[in-house]
C-alpha positions as CSV (number, residue, x, y, z in Angstrom):
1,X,0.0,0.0,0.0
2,X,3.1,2.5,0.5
3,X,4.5,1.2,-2.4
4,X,1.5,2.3,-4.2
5,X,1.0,5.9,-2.8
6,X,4.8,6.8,-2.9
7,X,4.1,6.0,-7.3
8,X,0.9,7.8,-7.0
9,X,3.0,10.9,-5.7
10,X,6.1,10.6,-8.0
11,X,2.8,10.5,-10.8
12,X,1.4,13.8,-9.6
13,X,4.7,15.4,-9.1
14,X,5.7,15.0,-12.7
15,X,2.6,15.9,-13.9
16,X,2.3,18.8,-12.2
17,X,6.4,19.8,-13.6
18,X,5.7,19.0,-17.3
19,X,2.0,21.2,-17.0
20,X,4.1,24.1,-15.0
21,X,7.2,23.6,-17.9
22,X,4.3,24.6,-20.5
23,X,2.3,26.7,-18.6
24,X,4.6,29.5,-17.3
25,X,2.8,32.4,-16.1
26,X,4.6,35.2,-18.2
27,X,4.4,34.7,-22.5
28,X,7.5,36.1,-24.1
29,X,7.2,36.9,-27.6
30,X,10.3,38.2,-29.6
31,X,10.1,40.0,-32.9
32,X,12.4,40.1,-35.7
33,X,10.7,42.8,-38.7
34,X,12.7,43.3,-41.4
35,X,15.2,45.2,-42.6
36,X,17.7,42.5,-41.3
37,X,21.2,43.2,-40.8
38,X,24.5,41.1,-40.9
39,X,25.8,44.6,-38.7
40,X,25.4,43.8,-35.2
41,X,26.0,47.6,-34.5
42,X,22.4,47.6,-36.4
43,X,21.3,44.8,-35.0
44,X,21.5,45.9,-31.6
45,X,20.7,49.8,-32.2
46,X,17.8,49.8,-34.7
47,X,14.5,50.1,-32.6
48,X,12.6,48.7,-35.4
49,X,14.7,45.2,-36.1
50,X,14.7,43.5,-32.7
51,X,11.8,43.8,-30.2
52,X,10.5,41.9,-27.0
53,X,7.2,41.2,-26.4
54,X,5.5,39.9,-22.8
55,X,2.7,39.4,-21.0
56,X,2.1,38.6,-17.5
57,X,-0.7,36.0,-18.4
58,X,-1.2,34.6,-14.2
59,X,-4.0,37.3,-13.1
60,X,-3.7,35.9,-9.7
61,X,-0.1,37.6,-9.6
62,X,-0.1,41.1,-8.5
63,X,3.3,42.0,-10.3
64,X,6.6,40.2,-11.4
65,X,10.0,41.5,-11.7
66,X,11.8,40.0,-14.4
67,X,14.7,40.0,-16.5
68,X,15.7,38.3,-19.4
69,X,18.5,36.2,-21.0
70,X,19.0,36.5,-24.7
71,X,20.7,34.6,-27.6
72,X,21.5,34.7,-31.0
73,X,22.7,31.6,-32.6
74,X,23.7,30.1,-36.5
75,X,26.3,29.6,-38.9
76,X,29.0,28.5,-36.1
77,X,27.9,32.1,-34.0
78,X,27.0,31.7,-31.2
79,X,26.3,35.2,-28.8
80,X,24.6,35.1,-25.4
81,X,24.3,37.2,-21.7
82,X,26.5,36.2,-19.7
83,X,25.5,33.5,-16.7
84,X,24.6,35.9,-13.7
85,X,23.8,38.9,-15.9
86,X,21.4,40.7,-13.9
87,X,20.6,44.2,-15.3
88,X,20.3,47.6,-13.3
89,X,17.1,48.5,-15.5
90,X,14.3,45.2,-14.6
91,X,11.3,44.7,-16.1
92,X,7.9,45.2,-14.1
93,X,5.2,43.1,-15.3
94,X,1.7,43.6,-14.3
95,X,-1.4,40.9,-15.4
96,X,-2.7,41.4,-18.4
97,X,-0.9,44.4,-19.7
98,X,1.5,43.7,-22.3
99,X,5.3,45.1,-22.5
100,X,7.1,45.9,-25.9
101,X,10.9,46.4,-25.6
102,X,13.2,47.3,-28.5
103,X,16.7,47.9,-28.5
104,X,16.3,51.2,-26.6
105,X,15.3,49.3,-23.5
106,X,17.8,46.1,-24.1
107,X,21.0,48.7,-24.4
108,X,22.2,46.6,-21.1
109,X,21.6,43.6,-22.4
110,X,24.0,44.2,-25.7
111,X,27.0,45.8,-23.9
112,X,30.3,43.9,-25.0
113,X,30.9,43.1,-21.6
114,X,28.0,41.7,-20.7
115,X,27.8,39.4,-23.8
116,X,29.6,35.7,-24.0
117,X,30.7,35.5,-28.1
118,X,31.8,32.2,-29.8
119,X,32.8,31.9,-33.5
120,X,33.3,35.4,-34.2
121,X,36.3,38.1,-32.9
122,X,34.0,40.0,-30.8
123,X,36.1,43.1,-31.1
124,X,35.9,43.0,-34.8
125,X,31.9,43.0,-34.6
126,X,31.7,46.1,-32.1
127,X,34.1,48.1,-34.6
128,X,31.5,47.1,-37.2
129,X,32.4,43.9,-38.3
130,X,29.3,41.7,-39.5
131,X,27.7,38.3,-39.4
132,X,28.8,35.5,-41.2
133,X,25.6,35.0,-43.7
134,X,22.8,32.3,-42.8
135,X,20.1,31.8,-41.1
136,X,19.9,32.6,-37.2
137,X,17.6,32.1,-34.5
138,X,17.0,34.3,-31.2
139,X,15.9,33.2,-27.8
140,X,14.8,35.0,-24.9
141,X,13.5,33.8,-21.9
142,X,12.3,35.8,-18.8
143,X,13.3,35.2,-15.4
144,X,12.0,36.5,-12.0
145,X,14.1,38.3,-10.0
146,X,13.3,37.1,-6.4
147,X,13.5,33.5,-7.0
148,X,16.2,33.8,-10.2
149,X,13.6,30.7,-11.8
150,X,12.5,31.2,-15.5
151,X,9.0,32.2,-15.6
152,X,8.6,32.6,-19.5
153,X,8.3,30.6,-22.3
154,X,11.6,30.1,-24.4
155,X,10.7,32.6,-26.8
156,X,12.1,31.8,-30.8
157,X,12.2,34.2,-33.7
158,X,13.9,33.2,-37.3
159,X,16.4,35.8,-38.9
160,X,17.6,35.1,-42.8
161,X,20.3,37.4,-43.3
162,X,22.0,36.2,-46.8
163,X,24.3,38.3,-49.2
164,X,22.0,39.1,-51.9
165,X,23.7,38.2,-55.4
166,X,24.3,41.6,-57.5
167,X,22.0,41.9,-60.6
168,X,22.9,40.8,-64.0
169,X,23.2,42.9,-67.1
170,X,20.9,41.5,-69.9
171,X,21.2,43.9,-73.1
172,X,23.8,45.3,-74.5
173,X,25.2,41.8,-74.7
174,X,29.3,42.3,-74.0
175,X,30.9,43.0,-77.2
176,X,27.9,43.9,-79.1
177,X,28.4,46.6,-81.9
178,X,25.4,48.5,-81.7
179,X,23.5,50.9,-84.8
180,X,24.1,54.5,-85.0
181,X,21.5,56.0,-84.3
182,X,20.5,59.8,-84.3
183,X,19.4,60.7,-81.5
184,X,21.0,57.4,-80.0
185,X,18.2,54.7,-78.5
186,X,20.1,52.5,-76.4
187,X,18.4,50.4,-73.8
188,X,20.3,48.8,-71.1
189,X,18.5,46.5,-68.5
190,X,19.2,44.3,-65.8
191,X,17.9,41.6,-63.6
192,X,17.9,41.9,-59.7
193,X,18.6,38.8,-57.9
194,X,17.7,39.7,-54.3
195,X,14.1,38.3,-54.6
196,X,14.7,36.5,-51.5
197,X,15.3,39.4,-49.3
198,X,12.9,41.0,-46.5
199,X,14.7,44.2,-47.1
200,X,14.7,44.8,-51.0
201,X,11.1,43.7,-51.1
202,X,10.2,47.6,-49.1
203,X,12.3,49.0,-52.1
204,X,15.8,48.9,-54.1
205,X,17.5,51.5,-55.7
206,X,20.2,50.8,-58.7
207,X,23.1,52.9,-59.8
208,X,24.4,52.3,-63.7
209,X,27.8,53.9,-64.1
210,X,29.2,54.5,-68.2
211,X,32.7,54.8,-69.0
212,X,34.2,55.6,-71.9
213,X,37.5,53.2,-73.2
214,X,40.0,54.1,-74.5
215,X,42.1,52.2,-76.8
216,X,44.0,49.2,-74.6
217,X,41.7,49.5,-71.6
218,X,40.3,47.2,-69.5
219,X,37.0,47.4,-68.9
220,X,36.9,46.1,-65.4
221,X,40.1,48.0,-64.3
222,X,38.4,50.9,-65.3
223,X,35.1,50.2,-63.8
224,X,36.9,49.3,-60.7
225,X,39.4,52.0,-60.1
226,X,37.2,54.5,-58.7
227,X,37.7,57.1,-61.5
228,X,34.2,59.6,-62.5
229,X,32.2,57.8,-65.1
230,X,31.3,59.4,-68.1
231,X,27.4,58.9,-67.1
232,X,26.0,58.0,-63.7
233,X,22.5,57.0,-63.3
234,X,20.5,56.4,-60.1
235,X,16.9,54.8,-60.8
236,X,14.6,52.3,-59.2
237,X,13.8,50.5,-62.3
238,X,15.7,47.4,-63.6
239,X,16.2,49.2,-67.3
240,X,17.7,52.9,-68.4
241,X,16.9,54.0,-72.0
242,X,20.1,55.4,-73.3
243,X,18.4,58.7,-75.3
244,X,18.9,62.3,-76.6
245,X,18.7,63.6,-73.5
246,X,22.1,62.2,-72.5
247,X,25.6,63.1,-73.1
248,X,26.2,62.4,-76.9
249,X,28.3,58.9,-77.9
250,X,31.2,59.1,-80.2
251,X,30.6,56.7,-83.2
252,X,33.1,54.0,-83.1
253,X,34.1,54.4,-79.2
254,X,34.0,51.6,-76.7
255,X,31.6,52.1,-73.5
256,X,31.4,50.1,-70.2
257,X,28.9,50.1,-68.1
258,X,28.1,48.3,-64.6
259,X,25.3,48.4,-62.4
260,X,25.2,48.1,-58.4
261,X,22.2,47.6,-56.5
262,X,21.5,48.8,-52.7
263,X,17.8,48.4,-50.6
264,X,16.7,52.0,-50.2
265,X,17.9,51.6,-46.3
266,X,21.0,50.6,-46.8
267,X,20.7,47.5,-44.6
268,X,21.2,44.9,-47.2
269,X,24.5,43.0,-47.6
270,X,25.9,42.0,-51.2
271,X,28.3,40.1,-53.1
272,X,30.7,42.0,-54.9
273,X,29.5,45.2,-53.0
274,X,25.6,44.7,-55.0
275,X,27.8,45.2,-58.5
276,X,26.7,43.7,-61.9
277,X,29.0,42.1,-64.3
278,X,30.9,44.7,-66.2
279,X,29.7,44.9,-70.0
280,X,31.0,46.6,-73.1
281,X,29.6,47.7,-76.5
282,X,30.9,49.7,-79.6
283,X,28.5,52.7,-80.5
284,X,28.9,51.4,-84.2
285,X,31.8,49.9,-85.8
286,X,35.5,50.9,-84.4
287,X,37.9,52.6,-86.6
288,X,40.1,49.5,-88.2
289,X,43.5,49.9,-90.2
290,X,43.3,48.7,-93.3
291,X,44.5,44.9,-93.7
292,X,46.5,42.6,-96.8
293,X,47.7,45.5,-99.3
294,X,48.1,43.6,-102.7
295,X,49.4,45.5,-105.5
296,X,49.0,44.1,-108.9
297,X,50.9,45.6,-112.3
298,X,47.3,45.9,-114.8
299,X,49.3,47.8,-117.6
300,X,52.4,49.8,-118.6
301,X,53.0,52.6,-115.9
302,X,49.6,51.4,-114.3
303,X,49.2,48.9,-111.4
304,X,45.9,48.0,-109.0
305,X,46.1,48.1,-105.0
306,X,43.5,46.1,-103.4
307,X,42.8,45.7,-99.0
308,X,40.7,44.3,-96.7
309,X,39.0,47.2,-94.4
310,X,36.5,46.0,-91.9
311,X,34.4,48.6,-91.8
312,X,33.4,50.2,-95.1
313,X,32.2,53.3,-93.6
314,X,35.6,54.5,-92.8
315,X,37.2,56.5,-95.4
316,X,40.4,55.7,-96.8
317,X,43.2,57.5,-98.3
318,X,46.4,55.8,-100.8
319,X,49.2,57.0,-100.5
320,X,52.1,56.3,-102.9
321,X,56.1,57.7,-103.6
322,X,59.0,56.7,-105.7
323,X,61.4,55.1,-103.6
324,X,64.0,57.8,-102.0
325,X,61.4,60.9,-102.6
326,X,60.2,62.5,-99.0
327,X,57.1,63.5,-100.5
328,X,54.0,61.0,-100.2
329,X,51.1,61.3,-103.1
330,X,47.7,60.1,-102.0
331,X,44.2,59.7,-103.8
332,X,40.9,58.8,-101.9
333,X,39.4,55.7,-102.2
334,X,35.6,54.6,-101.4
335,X,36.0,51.2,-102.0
336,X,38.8,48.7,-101.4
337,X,40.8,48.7,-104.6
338,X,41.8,51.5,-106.8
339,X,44.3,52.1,-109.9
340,X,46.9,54.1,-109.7
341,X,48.8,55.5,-113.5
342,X,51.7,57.3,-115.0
343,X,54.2,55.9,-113.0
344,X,57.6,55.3,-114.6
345,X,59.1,52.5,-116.0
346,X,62.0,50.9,-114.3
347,X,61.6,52.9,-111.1
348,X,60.8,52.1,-107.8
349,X,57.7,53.2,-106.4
350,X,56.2,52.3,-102.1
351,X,52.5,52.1,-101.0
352,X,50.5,52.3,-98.2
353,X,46.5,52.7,-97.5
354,X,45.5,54.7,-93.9
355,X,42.0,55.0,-92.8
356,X,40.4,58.6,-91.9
357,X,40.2,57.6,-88.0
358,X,39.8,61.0,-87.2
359,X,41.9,63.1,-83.9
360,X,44.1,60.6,-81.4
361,X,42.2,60.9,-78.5
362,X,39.1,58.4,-78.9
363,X,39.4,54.7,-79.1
364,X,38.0,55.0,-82.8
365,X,40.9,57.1,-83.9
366,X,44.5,55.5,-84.1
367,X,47.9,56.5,-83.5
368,X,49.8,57.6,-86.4
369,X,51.4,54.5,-87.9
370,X,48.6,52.4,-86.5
371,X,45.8,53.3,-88.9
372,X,47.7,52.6,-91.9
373,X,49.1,49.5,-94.1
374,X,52.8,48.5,-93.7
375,X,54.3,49.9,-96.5
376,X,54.4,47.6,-99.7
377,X,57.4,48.6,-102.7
378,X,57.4,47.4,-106.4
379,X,59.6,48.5,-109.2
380,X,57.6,49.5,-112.4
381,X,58.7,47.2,-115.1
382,X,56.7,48.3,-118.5
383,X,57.9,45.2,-120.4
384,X,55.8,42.5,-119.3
385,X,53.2,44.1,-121.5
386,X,55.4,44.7,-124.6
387,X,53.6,41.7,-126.3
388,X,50.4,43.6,-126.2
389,X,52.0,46.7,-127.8
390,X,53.0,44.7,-131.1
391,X,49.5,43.9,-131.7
392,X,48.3,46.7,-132.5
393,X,49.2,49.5,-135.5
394,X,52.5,50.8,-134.9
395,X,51.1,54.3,-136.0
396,X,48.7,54.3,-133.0
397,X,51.2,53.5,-130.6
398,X,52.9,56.7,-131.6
399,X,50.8,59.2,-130.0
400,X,52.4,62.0,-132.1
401,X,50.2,60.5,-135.4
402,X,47.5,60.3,-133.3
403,X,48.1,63.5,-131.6
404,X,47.9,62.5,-127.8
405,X,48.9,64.9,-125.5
406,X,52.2,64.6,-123.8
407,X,53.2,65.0,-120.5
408,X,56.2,67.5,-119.6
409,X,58.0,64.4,-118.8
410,X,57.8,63.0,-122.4
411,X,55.2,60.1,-120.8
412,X,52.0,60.0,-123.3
413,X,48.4,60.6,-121.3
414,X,46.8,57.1,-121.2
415,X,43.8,56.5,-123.9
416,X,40.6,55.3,-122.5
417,X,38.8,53.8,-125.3
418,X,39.2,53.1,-128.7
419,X,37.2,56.0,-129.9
420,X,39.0,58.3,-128.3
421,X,41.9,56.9,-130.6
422,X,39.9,56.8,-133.5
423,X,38.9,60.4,-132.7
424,X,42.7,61.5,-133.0
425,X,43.3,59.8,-136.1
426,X,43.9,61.8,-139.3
427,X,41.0,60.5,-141.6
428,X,39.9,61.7,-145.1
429,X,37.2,64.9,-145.6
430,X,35.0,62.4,-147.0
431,X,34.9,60.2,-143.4
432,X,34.7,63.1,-141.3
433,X,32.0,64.6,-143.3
434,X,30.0,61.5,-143.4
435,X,28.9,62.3,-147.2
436,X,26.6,59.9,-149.1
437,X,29.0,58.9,-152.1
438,X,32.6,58.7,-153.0
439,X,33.1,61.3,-155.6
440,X,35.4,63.0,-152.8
441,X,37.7,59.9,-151.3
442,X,38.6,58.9,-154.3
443,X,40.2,61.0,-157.8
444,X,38.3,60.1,-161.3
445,X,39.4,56.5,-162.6
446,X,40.9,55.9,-165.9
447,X,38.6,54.9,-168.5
448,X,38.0,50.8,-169.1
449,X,38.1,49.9,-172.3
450,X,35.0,47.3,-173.1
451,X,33.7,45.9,-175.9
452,X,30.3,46.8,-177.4
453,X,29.9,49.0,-174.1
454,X,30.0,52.4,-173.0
455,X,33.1,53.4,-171.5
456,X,32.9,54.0,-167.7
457,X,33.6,57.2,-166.5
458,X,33.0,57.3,-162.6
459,X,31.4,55.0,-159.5
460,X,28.6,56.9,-159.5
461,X,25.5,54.5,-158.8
């Protein structure tokens, strides 16, 4: 019969610990609102992150004088009041009126020295060092004074404080030559990657930066050294429409842009500080030098030049000299070949094609030496087309019979066409005239003698 009661007591006892365990008399509650933080100066500053709530539910209790014990723990952190920690500042909880704290009334609570830290330099994070990234969880339980016993709930709040990922440029693609246009249209967009985030879902702001390259430059060195962009934009839309309103592109020049995003209260954390990728484009085709100068002898004193130019809507200029002569010729050329005359036999002549690039200082105009063609040499050697000369009548070879104008040199001026030779031709009245008979080409005939027949005295029809 002992036996029995002394398991009917051990029975009650328990009972009566695990319904007291989870039925304490005060309900503590704590809040975590974004904007989170990985800056525990934030963290434990901002009224508006971290806040306490409790209630002293037991009506039968006049008052209780409490404090609490607090802990943040995640991603190998670990940050807790010290055992003991009793602050100067307690809590007085009447029934049935609740008590909201924030970091206002905790200041005690979050004083280095009153704080146990594991996994983290604790010197580092009051002189504004940060979290580690991951997900945390706080506890706080109240305890009453008098008796030092907990009389709260362990209260539990969730805290996701990641690195957002910085947003990724979508158009221009990188290396993309865009049209000119006039004005320019130009849109650059982006997408954000912080969808995930408490903070950038009250708002985000984005900052797209230009820079103009110049020849040689790397993009991301010059995105990165801290030097003033040729355009800064600040907008709170994932896209910027590049228009006429904006600082004029040169044709040809290479831009870089980047773009770093920030939540509008400055709370968020991001990889790479919250900056994009960094893109470039061509505003139209770069200024190229001219590429593979082939000349080609077509003719006595003549010869053909023919390159490869990348873009067609540079202008290019030839330039030609005898070899040993300081002075450079030249001729402009629209397309990528041209013929060059009246150059002189046996002599030796150099070439060279340079495209219009315009001054030095933009990345579509080059250096002198760099827009141009090494220089190509050839010596003029007129009898490789002798055979062609014996063809034809010796008299129109000799362009004082045909009366073709000679150059102070004693060189003859090229003909163009066969009836520009014929033209200089000495030919009979009777041709020039374009009469009806031949009375005029040709003298009377002597008279045939015939038999039975009259004699004949002319052609006459």
């Amino acid at each position: 019969m002992k036996k029995i009661f002394h398991i009917s007591l051990l029975s009650f006892l328990l009972s009566y610990t695990l319904q007291a365990q989870f039925n304490y008399p005060v309900a503590c509650t704590p809040i975590v609102q974004p904007k989170y933080s990985l800056k525990w100066s934030e963290l434990s500053t901002n009224t508006e992150i971290f806040k306490v709530h409790l209630l002293l539910k037991d009506l039968t209790k006049p008052s209780v004088d409490a404090y609490l014990k607090i802990r943040l723990s995640g991603v190998g952190v670990d940050i807790r009041t010290v055992d003991g920690f009793i602050p100067s500042r307690t809590i007085k909880l009447l029934p049935g009126q609740p008590v909201l704290l924030n970091a206002s009334d905790l200041t005690e609570y979050f004083n280095i020295s009153n704080l146990e830290v594991n996994g983290i330099d604790i010197s580092a994070l009051y002189a504004g060092g940060k979290l580690p990234p991951g997900l945390y969880t706080w506890y706080v339980e109240a305890y009453e004074i008098d008796r030092n016993r907990q009389v709260s709930n362990t209260g539990q709040a969730l805290m996701t404080v990641f690195q957002n990922y910085p947003p990724i440029i979508n158009t221009p693609q990188n290396g993309a030559i865009l049209p000119v246009t006039s004005p320019p249209n130009i849109l650059m967009s982006w997408t954000s990657r912080s969808t995930a985030s408490f903070n950038t879902v009250i708002g985000k702001v984005y900052t797209l930066k230009m820079y103009e390259l110049a020849q040689g430059d790397d993009p991301n060195i010059v995105a990165n050294s801290g030097i003033a962009p040729f355009r800064e934009i600040t907008t709170t839309n994932p896209f910027y429409n590049y228009s006429a309103s904006d600082p004029a592109l040169k044709k040809g020049v290479h831009y870089a842009i980047q773009v770093q995003e920030t939540d509008i209260n400055g709370s968020d954390d991001y990889e790479n500080d919250g900056k994009s990728q960094v893109v470039t484009f061509s505003f139209g085709k770069p200024c190229m030098a001219p590429q593979d100068l082939i000349i080609n002898p077509i003719g006595k004193g003549r010869v053909e030049l023919t390159w490869l130019q990348d873009n067609e809507e540079v202008a290019t200029t030839v330039w030609y000299k005898s070899e040993g002569s300081s002075v450079w010729n030249s001729l402009e050329a629209t397309k990528q070949s041209t013929v060059i005359s009246n150059l002189r036999d046996k002599t030796k002549y150099q070439f060279k094609v340079s495209a219009d690039c315009g001054t030095p200082t933009a990345f579509s105009a080059l250096s002198v030496g760099e827009d141009e063609t090494g220089v190509v040499g050839i010596e003029i050697d007129d009898s490789e087309f002798d055979e062609e000369n014996e063809e034809l009548d010796p008299e129109i070879l000799d362009p004082y019979i045909i009366g073709i104008e000679i150059n102070t040199d004693g060189t003859a001026r090229p003909v163009q066409t066969l009836n520009d030779i014929f033209s200089k031709i000495d030919k009979p009245k009777c041709v020039n005239d374009k009469v009806s008979t031949y009375e005029v080409c040709s003298p009377n005939h002597p008279n045939v003698a015939t038999d039975g027949v009259e004699e004949l005295s002319d052609l006459s029809a």
